[in-house]
N, CA and C atoms as a LAMMPS dump frame, in Angstrom:
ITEM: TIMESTEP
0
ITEM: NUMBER OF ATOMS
588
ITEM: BOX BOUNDS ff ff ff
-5.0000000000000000e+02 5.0000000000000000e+02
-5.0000000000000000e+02 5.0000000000000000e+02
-5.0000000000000000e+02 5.0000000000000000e+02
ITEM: ATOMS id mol type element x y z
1 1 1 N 0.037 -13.943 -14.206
2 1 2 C -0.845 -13.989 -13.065
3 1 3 C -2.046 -14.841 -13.423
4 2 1 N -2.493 -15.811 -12.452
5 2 2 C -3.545 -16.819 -12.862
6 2 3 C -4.126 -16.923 -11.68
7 3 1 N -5.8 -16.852 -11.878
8 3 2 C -6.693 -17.07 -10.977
9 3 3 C -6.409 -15.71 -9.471
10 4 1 N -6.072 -15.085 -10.118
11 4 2 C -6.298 -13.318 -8.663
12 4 3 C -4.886 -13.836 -8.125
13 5 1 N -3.627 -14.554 -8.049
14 5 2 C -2.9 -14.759 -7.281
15 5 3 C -1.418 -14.952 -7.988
16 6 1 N -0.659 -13.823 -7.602
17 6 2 C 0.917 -13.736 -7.875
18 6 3 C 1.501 -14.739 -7.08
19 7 1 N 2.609 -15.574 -7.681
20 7 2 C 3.441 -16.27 -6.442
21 7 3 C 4.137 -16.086 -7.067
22 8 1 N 5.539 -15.064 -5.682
23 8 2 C 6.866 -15.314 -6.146
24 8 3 C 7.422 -15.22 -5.178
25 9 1 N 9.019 -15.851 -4.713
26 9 2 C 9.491 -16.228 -3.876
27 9 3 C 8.665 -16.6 -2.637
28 10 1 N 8.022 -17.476 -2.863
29 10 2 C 7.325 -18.34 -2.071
30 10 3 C 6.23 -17.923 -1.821
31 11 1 N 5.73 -16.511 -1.566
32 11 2 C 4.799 -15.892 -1.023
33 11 3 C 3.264 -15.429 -2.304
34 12 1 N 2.344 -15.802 -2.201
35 12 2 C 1.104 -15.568 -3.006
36 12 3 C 0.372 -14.415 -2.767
37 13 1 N 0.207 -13.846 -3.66
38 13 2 C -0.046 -12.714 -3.871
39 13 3 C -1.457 -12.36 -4.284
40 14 1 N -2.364 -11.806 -3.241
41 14 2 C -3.908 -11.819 -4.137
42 14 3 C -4.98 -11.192 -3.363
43 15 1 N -6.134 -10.79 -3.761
44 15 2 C -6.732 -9.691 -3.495
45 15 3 C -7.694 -9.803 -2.045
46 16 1 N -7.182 -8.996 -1.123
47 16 2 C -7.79 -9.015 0.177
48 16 3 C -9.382 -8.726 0.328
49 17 1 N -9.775 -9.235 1.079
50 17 2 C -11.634 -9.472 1.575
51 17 3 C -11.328 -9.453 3.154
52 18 1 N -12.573 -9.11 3.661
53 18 2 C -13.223 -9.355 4.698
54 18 3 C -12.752 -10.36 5.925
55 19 1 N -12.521 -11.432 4.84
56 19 2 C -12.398 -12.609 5.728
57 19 3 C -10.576 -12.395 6.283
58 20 1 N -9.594 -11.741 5.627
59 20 2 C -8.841 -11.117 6.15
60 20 3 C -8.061 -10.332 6.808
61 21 1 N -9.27 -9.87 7.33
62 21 2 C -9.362 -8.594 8.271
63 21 3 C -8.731 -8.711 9.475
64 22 1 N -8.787 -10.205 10.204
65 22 2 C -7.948 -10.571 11.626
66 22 3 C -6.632 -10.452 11.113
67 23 1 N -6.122 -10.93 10.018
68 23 2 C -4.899 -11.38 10.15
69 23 3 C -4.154 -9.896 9.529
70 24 1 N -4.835 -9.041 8.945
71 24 2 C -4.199 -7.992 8.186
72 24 3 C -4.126 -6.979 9.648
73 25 1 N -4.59 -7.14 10.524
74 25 2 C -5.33 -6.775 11.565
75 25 3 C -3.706 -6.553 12.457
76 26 1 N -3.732 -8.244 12.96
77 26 2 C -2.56 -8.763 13.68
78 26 3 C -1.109 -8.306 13.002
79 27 1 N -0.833 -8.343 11.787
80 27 2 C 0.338 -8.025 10.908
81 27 3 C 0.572 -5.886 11.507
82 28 1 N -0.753 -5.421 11.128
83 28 2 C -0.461 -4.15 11.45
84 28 3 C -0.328 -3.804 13.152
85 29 1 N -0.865 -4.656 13.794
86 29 2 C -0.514 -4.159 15.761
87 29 3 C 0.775 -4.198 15.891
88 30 1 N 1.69 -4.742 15.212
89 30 2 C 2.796 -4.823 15.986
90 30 3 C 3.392 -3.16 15.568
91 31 1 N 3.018 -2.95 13.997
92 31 2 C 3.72 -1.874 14.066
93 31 3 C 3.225 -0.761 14.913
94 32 1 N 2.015 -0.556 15.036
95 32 2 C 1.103 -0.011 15.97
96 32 3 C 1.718 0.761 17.687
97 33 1 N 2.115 -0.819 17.924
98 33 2 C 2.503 -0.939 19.137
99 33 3 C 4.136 -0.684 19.419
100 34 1 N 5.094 -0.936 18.273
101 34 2 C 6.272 -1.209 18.705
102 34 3 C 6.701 -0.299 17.278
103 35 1 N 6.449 0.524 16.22
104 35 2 C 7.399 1.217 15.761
105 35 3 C 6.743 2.362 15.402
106 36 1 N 7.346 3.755 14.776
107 36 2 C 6.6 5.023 14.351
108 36 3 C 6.645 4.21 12.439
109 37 1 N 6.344 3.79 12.163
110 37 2 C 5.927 3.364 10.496
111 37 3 C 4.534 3.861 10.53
112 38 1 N 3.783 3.769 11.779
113 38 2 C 2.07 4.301 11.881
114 38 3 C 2.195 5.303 13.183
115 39 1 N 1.609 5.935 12.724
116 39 2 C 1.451 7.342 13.628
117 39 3 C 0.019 6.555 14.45
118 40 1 N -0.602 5.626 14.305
119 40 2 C -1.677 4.946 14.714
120 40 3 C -1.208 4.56 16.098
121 41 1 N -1.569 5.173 17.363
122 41 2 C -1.406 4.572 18.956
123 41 3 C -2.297 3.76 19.082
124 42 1 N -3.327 3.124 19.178
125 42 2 C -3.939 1.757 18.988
126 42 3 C -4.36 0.641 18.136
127 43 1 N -3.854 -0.456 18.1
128 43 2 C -4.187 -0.905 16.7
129 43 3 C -5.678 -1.146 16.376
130 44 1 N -5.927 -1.497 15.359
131 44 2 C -7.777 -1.416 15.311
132 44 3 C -7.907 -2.775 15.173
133 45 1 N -9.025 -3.453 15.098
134 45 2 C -9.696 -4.255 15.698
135 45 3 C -9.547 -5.005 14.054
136 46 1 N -10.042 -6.272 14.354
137 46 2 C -10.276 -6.864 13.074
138 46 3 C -11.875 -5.989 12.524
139 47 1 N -12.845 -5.822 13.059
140 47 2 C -14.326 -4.79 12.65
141 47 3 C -13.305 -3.855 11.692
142 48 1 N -12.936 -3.032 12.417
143 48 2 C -12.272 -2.154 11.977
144 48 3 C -11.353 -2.012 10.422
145 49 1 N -10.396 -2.966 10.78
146 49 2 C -9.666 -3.387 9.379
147 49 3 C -11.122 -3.592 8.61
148 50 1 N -12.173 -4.577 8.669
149 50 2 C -12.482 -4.85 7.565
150 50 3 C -13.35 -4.139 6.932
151 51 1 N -13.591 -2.728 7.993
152 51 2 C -14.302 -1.53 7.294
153 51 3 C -13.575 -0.617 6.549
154 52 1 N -12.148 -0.908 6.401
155 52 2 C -11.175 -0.037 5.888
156 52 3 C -10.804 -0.754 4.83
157 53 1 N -10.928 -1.993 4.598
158 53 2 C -10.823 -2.848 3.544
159 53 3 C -12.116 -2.123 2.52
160 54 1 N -12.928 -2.448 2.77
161 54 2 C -14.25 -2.42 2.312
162 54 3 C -14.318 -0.544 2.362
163 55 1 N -13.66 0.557 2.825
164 55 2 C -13.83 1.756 2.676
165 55 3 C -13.673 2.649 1.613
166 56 1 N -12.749 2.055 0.565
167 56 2 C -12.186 2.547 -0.724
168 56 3 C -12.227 1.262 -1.735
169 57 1 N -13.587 1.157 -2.502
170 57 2 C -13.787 -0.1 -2.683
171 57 3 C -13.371 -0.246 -4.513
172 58 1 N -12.74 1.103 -4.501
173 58 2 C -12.322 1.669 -6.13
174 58 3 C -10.969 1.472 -6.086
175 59 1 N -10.405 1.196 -4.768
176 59 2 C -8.491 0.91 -4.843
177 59 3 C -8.147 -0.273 -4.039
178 60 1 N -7.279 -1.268 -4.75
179 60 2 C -6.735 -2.335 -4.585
180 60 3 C -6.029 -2.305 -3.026
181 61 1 N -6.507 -3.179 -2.276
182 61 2 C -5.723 -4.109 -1.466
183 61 3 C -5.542 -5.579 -1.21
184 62 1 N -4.547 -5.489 -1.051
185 62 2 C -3.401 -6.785 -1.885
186 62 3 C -3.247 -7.69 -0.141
187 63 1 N -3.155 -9.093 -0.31
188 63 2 C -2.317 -9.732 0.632
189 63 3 C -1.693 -10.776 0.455
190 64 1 N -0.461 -11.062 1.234
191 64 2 C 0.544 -11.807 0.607
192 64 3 C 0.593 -13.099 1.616
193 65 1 N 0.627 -14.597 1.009
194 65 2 C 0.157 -15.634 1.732
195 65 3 C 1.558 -16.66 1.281
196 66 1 N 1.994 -17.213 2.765
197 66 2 C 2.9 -18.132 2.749
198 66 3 C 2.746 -19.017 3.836
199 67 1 N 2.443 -20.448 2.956
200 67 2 C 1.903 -21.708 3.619
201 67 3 C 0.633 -21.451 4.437
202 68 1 N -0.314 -20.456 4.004
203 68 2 C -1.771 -20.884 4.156
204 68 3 C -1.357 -19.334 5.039
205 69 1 N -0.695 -18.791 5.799
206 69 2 C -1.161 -17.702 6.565
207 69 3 C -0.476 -16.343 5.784
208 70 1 N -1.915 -15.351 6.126
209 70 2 C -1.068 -14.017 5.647
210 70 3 C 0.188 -13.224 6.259
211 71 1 N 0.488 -12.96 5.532
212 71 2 C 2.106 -12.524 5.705
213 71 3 C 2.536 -11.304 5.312
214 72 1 N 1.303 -10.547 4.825
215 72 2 C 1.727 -8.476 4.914
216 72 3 C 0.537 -8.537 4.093
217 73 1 N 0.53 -6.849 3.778
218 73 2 C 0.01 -6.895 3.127
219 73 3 C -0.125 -5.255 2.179
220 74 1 N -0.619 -4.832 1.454
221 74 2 C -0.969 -3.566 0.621
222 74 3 C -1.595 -3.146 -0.072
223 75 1 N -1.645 -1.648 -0.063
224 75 2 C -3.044 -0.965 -0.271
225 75 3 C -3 0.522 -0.803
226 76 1 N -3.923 0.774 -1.607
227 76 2 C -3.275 2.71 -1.904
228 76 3 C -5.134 3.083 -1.327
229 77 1 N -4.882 4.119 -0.772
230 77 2 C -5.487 5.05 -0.808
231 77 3 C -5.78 6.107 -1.234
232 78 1 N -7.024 7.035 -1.222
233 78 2 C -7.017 8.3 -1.307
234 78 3 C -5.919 9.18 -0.792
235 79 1 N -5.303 9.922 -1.5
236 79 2 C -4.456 11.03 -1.206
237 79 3 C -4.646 12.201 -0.389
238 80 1 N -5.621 12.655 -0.761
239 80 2 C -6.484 13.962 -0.608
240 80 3 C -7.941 13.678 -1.015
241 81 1 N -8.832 14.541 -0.076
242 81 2 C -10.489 14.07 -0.396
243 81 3 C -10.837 14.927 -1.718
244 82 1 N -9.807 16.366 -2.152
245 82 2 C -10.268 16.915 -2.667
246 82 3 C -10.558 17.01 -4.27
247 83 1 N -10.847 16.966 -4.955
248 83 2 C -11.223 16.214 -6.676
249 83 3 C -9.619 16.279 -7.529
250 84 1 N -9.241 17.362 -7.533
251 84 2 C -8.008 17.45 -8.488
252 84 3 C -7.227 16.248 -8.183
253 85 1 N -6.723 15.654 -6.77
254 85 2 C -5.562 14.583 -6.506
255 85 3 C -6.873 13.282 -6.663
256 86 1 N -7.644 13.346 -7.347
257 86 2 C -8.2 11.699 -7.786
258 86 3 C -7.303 11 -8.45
259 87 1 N -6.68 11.618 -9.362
260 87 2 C -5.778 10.699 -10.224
261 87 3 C -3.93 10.484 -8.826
262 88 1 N -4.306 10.971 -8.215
263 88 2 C -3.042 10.415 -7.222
264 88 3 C -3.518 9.288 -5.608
265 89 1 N -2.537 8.538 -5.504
266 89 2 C -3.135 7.592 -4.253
267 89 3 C -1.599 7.647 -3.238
268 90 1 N -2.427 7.256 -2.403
269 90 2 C -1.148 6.898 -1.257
270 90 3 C -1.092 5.466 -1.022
271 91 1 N 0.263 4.942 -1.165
272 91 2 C 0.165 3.604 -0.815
273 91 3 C 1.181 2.972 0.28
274 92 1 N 1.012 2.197 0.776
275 92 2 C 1.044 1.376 1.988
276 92 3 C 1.358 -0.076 2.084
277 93 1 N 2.412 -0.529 2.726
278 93 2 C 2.72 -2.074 2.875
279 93 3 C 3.483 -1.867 4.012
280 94 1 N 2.876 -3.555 5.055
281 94 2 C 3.021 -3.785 5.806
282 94 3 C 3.207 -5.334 5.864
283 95 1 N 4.526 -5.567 6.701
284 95 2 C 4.759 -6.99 6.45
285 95 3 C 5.092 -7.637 8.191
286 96 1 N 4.722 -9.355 8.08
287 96 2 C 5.113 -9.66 9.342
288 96 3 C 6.566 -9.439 9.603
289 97 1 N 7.078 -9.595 10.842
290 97 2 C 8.642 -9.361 11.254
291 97 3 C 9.265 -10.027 10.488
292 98 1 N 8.783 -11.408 10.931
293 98 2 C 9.361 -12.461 10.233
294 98 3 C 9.635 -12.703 8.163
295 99 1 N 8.83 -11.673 8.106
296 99 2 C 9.143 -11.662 6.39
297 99 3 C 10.284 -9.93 6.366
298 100 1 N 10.303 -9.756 7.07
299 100 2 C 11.571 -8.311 6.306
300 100 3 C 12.335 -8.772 5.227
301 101 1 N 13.087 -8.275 4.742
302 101 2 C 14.392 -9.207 3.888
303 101 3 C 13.897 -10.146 3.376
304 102 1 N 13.327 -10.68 3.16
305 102 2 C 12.293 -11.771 2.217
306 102 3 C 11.904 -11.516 0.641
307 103 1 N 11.819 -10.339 0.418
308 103 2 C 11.164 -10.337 -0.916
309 103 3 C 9.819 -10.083 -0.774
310 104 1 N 9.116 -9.717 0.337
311 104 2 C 7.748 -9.693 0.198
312 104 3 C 7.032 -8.388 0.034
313 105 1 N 7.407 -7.291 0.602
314 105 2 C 6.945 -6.334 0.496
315 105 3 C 7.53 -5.788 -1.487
316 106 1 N 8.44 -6.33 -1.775
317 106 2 C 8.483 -5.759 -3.277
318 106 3 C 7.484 -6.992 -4.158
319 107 1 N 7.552 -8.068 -3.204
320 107 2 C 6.232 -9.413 -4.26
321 107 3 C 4.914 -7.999 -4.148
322 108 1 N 3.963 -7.776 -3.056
323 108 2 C 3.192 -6.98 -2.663
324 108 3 C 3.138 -5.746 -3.257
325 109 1 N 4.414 -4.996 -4.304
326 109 2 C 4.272 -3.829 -4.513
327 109 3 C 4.001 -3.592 -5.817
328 110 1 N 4.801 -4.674 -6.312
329 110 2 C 5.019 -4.61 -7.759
330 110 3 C 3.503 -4.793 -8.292
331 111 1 N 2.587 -5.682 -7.93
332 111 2 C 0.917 -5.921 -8.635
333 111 3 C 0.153 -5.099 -8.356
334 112 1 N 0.526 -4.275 -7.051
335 112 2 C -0.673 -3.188 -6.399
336 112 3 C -0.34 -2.05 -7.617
337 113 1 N 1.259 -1.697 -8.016
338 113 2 C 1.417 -0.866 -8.677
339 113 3 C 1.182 -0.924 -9.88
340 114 1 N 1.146 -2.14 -10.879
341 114 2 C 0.291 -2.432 -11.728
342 114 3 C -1.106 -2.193 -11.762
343 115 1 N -2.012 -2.49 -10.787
344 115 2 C -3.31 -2.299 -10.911
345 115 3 C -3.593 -0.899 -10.909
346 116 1 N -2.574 -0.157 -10.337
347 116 2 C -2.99 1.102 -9.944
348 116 3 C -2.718 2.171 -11.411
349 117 1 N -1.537 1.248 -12.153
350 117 2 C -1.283 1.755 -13.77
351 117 3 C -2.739 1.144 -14.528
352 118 1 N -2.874 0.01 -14.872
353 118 2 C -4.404 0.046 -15.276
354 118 3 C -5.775 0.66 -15
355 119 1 N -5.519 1.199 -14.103
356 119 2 C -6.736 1.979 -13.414
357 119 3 C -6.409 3.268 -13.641
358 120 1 N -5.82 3.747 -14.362
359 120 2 C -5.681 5.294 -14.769
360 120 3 C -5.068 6.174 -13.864
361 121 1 N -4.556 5.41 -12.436
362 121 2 C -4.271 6.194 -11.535
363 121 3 C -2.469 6.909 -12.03
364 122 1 N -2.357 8.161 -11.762
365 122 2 C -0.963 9.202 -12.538
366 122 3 C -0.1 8.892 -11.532
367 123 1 N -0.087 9.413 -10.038
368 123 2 C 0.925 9.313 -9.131
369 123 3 C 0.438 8.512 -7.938
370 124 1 N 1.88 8.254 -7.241
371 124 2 C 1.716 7.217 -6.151
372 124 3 C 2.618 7.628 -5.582
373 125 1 N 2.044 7.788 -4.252
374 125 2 C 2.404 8.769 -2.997
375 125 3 C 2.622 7.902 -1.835
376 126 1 N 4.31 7.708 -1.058
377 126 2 C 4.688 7.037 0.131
378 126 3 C 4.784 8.202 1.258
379 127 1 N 4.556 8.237 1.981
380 127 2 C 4.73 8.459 3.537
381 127 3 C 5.43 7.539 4.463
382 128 1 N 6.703 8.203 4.57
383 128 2 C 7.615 7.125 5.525
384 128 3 C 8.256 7.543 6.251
385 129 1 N 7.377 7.247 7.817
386 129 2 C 8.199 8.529 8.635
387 129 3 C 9.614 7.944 9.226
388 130 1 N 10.748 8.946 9.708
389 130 2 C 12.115 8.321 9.515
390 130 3 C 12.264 8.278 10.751
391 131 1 N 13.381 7.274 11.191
392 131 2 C 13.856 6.644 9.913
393 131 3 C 13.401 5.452 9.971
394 132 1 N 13.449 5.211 8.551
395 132 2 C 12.427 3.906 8.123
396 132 3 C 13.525 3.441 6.7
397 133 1 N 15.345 3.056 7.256
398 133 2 C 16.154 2.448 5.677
399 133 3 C 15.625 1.585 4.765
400 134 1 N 14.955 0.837 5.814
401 134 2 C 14.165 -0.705 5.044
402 134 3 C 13.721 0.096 4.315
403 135 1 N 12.302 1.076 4.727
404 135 2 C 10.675 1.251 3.955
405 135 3 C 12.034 2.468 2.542
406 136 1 N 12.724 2.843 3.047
407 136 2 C 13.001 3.709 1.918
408 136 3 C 13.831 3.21 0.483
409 137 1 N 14.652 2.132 1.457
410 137 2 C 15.092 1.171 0.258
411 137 3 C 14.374 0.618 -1.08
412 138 1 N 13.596 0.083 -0.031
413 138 2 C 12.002 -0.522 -0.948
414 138 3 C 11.463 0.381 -1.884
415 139 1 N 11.53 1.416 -1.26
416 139 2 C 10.414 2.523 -2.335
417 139 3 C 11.837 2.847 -3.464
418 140 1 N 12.779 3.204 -3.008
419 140 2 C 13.727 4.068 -4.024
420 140 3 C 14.362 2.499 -4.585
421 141 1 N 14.141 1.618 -4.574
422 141 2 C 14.172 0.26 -5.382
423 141 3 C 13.253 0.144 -6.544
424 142 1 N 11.763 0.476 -6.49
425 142 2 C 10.265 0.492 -7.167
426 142 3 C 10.709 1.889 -8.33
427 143 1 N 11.376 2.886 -7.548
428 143 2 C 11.359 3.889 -8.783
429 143 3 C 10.919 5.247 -7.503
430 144 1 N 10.373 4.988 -6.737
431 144 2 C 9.591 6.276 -6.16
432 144 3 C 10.942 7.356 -5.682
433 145 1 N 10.38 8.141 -5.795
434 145 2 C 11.459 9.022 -5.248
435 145 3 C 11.422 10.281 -4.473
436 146 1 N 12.422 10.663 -3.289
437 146 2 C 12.28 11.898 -2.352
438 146 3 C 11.843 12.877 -2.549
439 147 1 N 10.921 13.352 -2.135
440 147 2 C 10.407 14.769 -2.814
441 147 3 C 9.889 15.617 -1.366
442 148 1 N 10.322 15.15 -0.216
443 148 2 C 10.247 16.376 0.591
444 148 3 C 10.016 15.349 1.734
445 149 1 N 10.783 16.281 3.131
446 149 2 C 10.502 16.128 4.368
447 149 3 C 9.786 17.147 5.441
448 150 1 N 8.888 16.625 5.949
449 150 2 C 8.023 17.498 7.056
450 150 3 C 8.593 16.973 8.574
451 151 1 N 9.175 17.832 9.191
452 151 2 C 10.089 17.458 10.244
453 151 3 C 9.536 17.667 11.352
454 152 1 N 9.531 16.836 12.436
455 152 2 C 9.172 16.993 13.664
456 152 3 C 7.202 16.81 13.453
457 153 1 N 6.781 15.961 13.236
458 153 2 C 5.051 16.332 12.878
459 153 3 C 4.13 15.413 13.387
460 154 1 N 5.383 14.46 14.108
461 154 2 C 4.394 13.674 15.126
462 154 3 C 5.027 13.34 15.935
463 155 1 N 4.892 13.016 17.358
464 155 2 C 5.144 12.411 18.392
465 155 3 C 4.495 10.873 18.743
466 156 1 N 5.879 9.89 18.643
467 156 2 C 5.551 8.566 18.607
468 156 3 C 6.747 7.859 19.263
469 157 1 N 6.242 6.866 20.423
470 157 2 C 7.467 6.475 21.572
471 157 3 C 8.881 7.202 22.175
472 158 1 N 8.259 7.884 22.301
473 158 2 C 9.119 9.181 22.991
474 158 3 C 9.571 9.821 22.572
475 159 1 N 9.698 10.043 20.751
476 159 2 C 10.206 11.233 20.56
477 159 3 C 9.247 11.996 19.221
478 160 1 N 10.02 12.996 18.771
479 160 2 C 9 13.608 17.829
480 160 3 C 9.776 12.818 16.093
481 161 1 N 8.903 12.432 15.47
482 161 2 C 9.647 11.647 13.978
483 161 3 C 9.197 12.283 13.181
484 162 1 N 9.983 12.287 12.102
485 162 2 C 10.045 13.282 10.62
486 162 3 C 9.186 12.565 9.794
487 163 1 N 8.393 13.204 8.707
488 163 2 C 7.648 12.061 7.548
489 163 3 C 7.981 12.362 5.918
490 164 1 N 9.262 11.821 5.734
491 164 2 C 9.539 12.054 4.184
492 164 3 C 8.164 11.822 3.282
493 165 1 N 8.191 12.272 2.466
494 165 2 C 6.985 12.024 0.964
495 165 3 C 8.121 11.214 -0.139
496 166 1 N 7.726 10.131 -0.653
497 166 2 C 8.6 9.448 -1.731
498 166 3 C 7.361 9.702 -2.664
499 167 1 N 8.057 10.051 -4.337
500 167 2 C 6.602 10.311 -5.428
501 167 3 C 7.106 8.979 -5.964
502 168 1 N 6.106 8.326 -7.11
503 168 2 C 6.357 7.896 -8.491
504 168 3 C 5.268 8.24 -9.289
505 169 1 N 5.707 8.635 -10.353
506 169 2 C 4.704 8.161 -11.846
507 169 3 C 4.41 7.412 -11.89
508 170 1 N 3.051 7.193 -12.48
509 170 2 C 2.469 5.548 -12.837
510 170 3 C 2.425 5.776 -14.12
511 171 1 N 2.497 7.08 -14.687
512 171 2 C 1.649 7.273 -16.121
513 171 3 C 2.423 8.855 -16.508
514 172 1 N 2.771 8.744 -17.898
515 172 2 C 2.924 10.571 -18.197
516 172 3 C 2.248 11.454 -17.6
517 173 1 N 2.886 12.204 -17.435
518 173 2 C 1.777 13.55 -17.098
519 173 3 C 1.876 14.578 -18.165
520 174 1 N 0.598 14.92 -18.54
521 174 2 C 0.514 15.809 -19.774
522 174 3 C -0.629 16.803 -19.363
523 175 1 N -0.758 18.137 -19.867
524 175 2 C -1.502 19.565 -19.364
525 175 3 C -3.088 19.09 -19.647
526 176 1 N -3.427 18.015 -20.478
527 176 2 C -4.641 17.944 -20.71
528 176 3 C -4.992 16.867 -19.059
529 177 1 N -6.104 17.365 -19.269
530 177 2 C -6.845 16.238 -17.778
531 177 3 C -6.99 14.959 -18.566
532 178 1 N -6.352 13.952 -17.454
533 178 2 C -6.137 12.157 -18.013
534 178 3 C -7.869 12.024 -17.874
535 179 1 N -7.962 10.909 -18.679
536 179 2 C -9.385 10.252 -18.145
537 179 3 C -9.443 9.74 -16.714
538 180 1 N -10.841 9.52 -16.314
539 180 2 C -11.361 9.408 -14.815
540 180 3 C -10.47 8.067 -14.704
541 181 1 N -9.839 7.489 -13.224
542 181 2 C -9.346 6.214 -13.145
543 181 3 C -10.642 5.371 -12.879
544 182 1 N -10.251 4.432 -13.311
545 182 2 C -11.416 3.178 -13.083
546 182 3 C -11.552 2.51 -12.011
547 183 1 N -12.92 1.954 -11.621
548 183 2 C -12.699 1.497 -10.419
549 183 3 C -12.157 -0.086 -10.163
550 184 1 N -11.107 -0.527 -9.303
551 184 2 C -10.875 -1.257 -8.978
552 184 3 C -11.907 -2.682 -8.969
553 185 1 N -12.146 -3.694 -9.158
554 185 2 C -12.501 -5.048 -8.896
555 185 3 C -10.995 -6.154 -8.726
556 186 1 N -11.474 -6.512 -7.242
557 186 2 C -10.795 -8.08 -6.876
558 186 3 C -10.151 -9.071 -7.838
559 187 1 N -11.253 -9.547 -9.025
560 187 2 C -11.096 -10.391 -9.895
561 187 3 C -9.988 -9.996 -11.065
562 188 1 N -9.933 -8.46 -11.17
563 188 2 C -8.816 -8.138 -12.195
564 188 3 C -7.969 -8.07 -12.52
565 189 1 N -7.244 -8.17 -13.745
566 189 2 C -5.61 -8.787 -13.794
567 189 3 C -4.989 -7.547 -13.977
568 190 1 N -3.502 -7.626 -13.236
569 190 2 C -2.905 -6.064 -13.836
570 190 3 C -2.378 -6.784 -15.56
571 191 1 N -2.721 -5.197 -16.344
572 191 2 C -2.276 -5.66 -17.661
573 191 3 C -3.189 -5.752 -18.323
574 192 1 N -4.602 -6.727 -17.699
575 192 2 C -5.631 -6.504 -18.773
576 192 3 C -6.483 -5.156 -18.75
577 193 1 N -7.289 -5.511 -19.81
578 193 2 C -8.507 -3.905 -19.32
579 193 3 C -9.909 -5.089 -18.417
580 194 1 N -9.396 -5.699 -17.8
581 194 2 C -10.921 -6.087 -17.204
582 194 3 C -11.295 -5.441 -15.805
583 195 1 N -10.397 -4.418 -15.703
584 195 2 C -11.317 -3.246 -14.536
585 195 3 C -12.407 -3.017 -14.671
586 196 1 N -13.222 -2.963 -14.378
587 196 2 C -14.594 -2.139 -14.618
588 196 3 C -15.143 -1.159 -13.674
């Protein structure tokens, strides 16, 4: 990785700002509007995205660029607000139509999940409400794996959809408490220690 940016199979890989906020914006309305992948009934605004960019400023979001426009993108979040799940995140990718089957959402997964191993973070938590073969392929491709369904828990385009939980490890888990994860910076490489 050189200069903040993965490229593989065509698509560049590198750390989302502000100024991305329309287009990460536009990539997420469609699902918004046209599938249950987001329990979200309106899409939010570019303001919006780029306060959610800028909301968790300790965890990586990633966007993936082919021939100058963005083309998905990903992100982990907080799990739970409550202290014990600090060392766990939830993560998230979203890609244009036009990239499915592409290679992009695993270009997008593979560095977020790196950064998220340098940063001390233990587990990484999918939410994929069904059915979603693509989103589950993808995850049980990465390593993550089924660990429970909550059935019937939302109502989205006319009917009620299920939301599997996929886990992975990032890191052993051992009875002693891991050290605090570190906070995320833009500029950092997965692999090195230049988190700070």
């Amino acid at each position: 990785m050189t200069d903040d940016v993965t490229a593989t199979r065509g698509a560049a890989v590198r750390p989302a700002g502000r100024a991305d906020a329309e287009a990460v914006a536009d990539v997420y309305a469609h699902y918004v509007r046209h599938s249950w992948a987001t329990f979200e009934e309106q899409p939010p605004t570019a303001a919006e995205m780029a306060r959610r960019i800028d909301s968790e400023p300790r965890l990586p979001w990633l966007v993936a660029e082919r021939d100058g426009a963005v083309v998905g993108f990903a992100y982990a979040g907080v799990h739970r607000p409550r202290a014990a799940y600090r060392w766990t995140v939830e993560t998230s990718v979203y890609l244009r139509e036009d990239e499915r089957g592409r290679g992009t959402g695993r270009t997008l997964y593979l560095p977020l999940l790196q950064h998220l191993r340098v940063l001390g973070y233990v587990v990484a938590m999918a939410c994929i409400a069904a059915p979603n073969p693509a989103s589950v392929a993808l995850h049980e491709s990465l390593g993550f794996t089924d660990v429970g369904l909550v059935p019937r828990v939302g109502h989205k385009l006319g009917a009620w959809r299920d939301l599997g939980w996929w886990s992975l490890a990032l890191a052993e888990q051992h009875e002693r408490q891991p050290p605090e994860p570190l906070p995320w910076t833009p500029d950092a490489q997965p692999g090195t220690s230049a988190c700070s």
